[in-house]
C-alpha positions as CSV (number, residue, x, y, z in Angstrom):
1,X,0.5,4.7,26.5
2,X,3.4,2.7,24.6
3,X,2.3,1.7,21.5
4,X,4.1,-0.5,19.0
5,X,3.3,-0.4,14.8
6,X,4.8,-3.7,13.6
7,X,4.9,-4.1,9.5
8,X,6.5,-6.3,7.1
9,X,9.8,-4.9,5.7
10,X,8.5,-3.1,3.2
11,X,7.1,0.7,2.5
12,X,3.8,0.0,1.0
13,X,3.2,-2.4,4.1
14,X,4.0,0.6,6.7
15,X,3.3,4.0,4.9
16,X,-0.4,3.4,5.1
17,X,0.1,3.0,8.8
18,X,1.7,6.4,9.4
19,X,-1.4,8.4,10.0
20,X,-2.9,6.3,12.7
21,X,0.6,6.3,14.1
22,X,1.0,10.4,14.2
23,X,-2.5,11.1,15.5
24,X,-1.9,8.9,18.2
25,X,1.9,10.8,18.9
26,X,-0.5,13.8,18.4
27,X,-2.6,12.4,21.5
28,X,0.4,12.1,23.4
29,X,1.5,8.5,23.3
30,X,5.1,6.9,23.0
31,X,5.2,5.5,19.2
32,X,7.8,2.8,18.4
33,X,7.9,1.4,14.6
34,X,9.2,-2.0,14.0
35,X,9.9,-3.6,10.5
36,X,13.1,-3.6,8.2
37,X,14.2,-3.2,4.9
38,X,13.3,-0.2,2.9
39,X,10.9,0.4,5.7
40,X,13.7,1.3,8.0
41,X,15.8,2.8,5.1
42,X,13.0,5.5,4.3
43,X,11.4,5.2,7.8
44,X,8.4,7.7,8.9
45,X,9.6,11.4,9.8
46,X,10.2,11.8,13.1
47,X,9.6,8.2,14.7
48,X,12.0,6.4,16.5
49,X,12.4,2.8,14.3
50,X,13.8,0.0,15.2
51,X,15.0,-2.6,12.7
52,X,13.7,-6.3,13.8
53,X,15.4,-8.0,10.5
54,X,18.9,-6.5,11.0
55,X,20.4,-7.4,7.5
56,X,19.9,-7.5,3.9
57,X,16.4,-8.4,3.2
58,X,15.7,-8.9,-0.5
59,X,11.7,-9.9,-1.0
60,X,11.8,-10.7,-4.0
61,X,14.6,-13.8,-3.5
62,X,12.3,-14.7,-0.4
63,X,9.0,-15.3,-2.5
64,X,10.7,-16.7,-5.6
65,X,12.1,-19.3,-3.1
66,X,9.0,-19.7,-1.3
67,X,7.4,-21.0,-4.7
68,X,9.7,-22.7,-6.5
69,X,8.6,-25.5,-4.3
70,X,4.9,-24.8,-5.4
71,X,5.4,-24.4,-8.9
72,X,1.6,-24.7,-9.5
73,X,1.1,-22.1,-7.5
74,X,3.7,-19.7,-8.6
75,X,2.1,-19.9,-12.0
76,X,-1.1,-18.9,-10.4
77,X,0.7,-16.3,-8.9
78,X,2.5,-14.9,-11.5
79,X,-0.8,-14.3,-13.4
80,X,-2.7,-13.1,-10.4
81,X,-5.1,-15.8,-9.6
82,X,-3.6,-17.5,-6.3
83,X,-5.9,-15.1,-4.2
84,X,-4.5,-15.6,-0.7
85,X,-2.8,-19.0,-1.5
86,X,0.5,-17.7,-2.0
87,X,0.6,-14.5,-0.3
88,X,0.0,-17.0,3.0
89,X,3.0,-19.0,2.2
90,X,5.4,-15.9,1.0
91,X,4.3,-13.4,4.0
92,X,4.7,-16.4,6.4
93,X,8.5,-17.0,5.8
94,X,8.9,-12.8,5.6
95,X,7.4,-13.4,9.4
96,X,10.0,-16.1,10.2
97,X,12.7,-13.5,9.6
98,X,11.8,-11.1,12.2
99,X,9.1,-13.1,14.6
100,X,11.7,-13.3,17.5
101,X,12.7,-10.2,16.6
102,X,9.7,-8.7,17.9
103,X,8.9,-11.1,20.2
104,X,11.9,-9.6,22.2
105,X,11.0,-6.0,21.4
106,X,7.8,-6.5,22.8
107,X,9.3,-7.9,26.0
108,X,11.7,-4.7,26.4
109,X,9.6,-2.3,25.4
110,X,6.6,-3.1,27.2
111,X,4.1,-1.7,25.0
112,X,0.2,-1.3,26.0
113,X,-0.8,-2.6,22.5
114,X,0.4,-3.8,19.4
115,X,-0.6,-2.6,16.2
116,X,-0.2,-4.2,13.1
117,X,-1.0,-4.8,9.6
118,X,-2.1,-8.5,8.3
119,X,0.6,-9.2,6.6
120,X,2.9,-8.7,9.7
121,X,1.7,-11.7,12.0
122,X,5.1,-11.5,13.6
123,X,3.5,-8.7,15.0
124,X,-0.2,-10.3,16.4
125,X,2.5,-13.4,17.6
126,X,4.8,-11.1,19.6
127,X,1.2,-9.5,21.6
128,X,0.0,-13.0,21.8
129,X,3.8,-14.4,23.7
130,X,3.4,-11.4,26.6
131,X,-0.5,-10.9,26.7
132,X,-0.7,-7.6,24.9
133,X,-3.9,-6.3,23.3
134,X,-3.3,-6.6,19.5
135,X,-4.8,-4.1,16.8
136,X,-5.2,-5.5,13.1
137,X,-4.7,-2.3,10.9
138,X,-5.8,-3.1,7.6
139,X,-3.7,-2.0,4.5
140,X,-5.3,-4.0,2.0
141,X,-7.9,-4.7,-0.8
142,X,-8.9,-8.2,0.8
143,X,-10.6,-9.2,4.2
144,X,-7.5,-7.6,6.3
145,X,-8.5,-11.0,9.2
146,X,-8.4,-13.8,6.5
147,X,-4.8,-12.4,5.1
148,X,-4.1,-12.1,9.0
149,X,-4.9,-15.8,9.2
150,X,-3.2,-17.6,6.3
151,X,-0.1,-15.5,7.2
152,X,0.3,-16.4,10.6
153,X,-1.2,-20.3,9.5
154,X,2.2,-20.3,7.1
155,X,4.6,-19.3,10.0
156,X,6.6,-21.7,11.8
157,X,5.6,-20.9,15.0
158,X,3.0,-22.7,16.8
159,X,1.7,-19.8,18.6
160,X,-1.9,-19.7,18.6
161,X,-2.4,-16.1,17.7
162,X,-6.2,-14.8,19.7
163,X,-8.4,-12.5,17.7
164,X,-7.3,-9.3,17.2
165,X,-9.1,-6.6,19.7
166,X,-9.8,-4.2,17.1
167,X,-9.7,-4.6,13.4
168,X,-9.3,-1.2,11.7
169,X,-10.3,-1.2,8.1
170,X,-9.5,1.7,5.5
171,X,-11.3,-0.3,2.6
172,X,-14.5,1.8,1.4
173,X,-17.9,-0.2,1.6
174,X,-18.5,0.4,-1.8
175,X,-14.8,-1.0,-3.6
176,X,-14.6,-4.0,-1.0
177,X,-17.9,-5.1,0.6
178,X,-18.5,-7.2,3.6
179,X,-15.1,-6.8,4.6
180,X,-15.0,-6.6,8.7
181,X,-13.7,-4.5,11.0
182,X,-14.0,-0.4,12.1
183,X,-14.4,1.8,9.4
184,X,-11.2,4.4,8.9
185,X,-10.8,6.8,6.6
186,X,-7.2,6.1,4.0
187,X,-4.6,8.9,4.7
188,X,-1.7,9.0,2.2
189,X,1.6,9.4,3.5
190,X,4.3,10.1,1.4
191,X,7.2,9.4,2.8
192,X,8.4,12.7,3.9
193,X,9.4,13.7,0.5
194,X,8.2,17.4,-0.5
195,X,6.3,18.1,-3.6
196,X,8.3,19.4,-6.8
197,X,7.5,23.0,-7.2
198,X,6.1,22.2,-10.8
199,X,3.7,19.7,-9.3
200,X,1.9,22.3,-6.7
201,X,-0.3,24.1,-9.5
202,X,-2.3,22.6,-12.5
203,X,-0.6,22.9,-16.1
204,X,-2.1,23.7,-19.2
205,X,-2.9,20.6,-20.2
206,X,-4.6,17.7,-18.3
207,X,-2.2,16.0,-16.3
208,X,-1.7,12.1,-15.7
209,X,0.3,10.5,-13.6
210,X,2.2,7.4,-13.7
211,X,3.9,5.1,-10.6
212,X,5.3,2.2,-11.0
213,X,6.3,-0.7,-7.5
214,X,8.5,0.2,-5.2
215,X,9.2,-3.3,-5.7
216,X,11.6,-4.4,-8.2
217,X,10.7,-7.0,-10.1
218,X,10.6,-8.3,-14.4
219,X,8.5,-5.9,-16.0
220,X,7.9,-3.7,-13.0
221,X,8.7,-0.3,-14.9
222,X,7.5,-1.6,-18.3
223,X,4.1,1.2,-18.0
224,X,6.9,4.1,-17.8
225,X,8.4,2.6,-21.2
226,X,4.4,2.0,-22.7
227,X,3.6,5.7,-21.3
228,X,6.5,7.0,-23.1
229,X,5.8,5.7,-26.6
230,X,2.1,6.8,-26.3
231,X,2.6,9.8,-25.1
232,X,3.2,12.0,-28.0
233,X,-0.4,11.5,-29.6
234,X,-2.4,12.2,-26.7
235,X,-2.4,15.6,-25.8
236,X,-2.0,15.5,-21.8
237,X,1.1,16.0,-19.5
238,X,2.3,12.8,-18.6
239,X,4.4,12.9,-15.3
240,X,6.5,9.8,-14.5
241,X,6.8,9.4,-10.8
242,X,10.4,7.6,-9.3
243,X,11.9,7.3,-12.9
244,X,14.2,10.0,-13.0
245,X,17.2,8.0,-11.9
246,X,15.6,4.8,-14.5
247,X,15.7,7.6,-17.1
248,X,18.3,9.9,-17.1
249,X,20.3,11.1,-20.3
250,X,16.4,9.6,-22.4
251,X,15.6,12.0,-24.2
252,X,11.6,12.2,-23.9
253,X,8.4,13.7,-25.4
254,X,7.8,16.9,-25.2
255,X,4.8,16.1,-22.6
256,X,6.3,13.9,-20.4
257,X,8.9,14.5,-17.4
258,X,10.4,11.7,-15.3
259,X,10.8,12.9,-11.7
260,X,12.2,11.4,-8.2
261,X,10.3,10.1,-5.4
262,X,7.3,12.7,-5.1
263,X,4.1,11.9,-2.1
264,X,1.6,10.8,-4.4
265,X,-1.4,12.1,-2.1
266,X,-0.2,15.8,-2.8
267,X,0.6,15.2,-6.2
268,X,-3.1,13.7,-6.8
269,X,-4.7,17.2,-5.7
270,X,-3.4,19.1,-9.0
271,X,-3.7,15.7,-11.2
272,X,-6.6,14.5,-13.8
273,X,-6.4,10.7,-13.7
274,X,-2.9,7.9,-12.7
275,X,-1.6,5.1,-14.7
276,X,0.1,2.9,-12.0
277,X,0.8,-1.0,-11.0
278,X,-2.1,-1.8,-8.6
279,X,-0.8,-1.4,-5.3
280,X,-3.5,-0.9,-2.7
281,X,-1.5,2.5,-1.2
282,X,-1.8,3.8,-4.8
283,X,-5.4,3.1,-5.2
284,X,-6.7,4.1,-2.0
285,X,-4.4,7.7,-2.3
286,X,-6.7,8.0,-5.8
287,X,-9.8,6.8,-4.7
288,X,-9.6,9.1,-1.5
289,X,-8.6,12.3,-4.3
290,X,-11.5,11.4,-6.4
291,X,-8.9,10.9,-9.5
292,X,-9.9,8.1,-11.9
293,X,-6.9,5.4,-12.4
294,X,-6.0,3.0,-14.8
295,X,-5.0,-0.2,-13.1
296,X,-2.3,-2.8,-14.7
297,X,-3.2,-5.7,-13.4
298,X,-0.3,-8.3,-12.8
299,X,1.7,-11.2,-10.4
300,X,0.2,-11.3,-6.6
301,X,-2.7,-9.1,-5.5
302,X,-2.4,-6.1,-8.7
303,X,-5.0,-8.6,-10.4
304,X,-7.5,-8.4,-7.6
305,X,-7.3,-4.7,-6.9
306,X,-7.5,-3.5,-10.1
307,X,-10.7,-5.6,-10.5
308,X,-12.1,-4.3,-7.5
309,X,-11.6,-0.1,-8.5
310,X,-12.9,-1.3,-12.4
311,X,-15.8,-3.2,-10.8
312,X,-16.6,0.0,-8.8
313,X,-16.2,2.0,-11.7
314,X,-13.8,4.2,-10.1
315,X,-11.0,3.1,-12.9
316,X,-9.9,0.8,-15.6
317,X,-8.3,-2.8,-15.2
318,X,-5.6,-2.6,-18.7
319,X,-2.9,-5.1,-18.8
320,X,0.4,-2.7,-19.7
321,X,0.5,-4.1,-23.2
322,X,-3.1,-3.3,-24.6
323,X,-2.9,0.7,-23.1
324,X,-3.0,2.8,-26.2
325,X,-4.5,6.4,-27.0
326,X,-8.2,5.1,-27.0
327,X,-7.9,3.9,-23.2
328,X,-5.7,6.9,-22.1
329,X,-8.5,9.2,-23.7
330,X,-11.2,7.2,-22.3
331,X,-9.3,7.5,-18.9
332,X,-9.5,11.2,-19.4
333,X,-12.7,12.0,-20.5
334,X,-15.4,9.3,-19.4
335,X,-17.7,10.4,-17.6
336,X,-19.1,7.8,-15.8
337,X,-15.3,7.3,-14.0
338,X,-15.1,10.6,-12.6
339,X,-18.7,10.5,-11.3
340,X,-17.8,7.1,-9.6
341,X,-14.0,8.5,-9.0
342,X,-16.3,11.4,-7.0
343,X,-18.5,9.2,-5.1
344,X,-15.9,7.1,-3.5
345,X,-14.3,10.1,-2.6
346,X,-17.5,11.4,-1.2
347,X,-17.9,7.9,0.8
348,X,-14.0,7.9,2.1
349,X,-14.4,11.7,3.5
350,X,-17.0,10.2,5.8
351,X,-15.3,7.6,7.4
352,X,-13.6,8.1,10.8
353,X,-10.2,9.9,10.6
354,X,-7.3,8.1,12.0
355,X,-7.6,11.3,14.8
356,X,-11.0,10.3,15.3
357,X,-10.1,6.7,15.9
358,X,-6.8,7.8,18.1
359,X,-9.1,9.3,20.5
360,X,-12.2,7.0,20.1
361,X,-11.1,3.4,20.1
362,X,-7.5,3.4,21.6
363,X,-8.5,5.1,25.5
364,X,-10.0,1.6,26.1
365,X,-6.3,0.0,26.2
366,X,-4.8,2.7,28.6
């Protein structure tokens, strides 16, 4: 089969994807990628992408302008309380930029299904124009159908987009209840970027990681700069991921090292806990390694994740300025985190693999 993985232009929108996408190349079937931006700039070893925005796409100038005309709403926004308000409205002019895009794509390609995560509705719009068989892939903290709907409800086609014929969700039971769809298990995917060497074993002291957005944005490094001032009166290694270019010629703590882009899956397996912004790939790469996190909550959905892992007890919800020693030690050494932390995992290692689903769910489409 020919089988087409639409996501919005951006790498936390397709990375989670990736696995599904390889065990189904793994089965044998033709895999085509289609998204933009720093999607296609650090695109998925060994697929063949194409790019349906062709030109600059900056997300951040898209959203800002997408509110300034709600400024009620951006101030919910900004302080994480919109819910799905906003996200509707920015994700549905992201869709307007590459809708046709894909529309045509579709028609050259000829693809047996779509697949697609909700906040790609270009995606479920492009199956619904030629009558293809449309898979929701959920990426997401939320109901991965309700994002689907307000996205495609914002764009400015009139397409009326049918219900998706599967809806795959990687949410655990336990962190998002009563969300819908076929159970699969989260598989990180890091890019394609290999492990430093001093990452592979564990050190001598506990170590914590810290990840910031691969979204720029105001204040969307401040947790390296917080880390870094704390750092020297806890005694843990402290391992900044993505900073080394933010950080060069800084001279830092004895017990903390700024590094490049690293695949935060592998670097998980020899880490005690992560300090990071809230994205749902983060969490669900922690929850699935059993790690407890500590979540910053902020602007968009960070608010509403990190809620749901401190709900579940699998983590702590800490704006960036109220971290200090007591919560990184309490991060460390509570117990009741790493039992939760454990029993996610535990829950998440029984889903379906996305091999499992490649060969279960998709044969119905050939």
């Amino acid at each position: 089969m020919r089988i087409l993985f639409v996501a919005a232009p951006l790498i936390g929108h397709l990375y989670p994807m990736v696995p599904l996408a390889e065990a189904l190349r793994a089965a044998g079937h033709d895999v085509l990628v289609a998204s933009g931006g720093d999607a296609v700039a650090r695109p998925p070893a060994g697929f063949p992408v194409e790019d349906v925005v062709a030109g600059p796409f900056n997300f951040g100038r898209i959203a800002l302008g997408t509110m300034l005309s709600r400024p009620r709403l951006l101030v919910r926004e900004l302080a994480g309380r919109a819910g799905t308000d906003a996200v509707g409205h920015i994700f549905g002019a992201v869709n307007d930029r590459f809708v046709n895009a894909t529309t045509a794509l579709v028609e050259r390609w000829r693809p047996d299904v779509v697949v697609h995560e909700p906040l790609a509705g270009a995606g479920a719009v492009a199956a619904a124009r030629h009558d293809v068989p449309a898979v929701l892939h959920g990426n997401t903290l939320f109901d991965d159908a309700i994002l689907l709907a307000v996205t495609t409800a914002r764009m400015r086609t009139r397409t009326t987009v049918p219900a998706s014929a599967v809806v795959l969700r990687i949410s655990p039971d336990s962190v998002v209840p009563g969300a819908s769809g076929q159970p699969m298990r989260p598989v990180g995917y890091g890019g394609g970027a290999s492990l430093p060497a001093s990452l592979r074993e564990p050190g001598t002291m506990p170590r914590v990681l810290v990840s910031h957005s691969t979204i720029a944005g105001p204040g969307s490094t401040a947790v390296l700069d917080r880390i870094v001032r704390l750092a020297p009166r806890v005694k843990a290694e402290f391992v900044l991921l993505r900073a080394a270019d933010r950080l060069a010629g800084r001279t830092l703590p004895p017990n903390v090292r700024a590094v490049g882009w690293a695949p935060v899956p592998e670097a998980l397996e020899t880490a005690s806990a992560i300090i990071h912004h809230g994205g749902a790939g983060t969490i669900f790469a922690a929850l699935a390694a059993g790690v407890p996190q500590l979540v910053t909550p902020g602007p968009g959905d960070r608010a509403h994740n990190a809620d749901a892992v401190a709900t579940r007890g699998a983590g702590l919800a800490v704006p960036v300025k109220r971290i200090d020693v007591a919560v990184i030690e309490r991060l460390l050494t509570d117990a009741p985190l790493r039992t939760a932390s454990a029993e996610v995992a535990a829950e998440i290692a029984e889903m379906p693999s996305p091999t499992e689903i490649a060969t279960t769910v998709f044969p119905k489409f050939a």
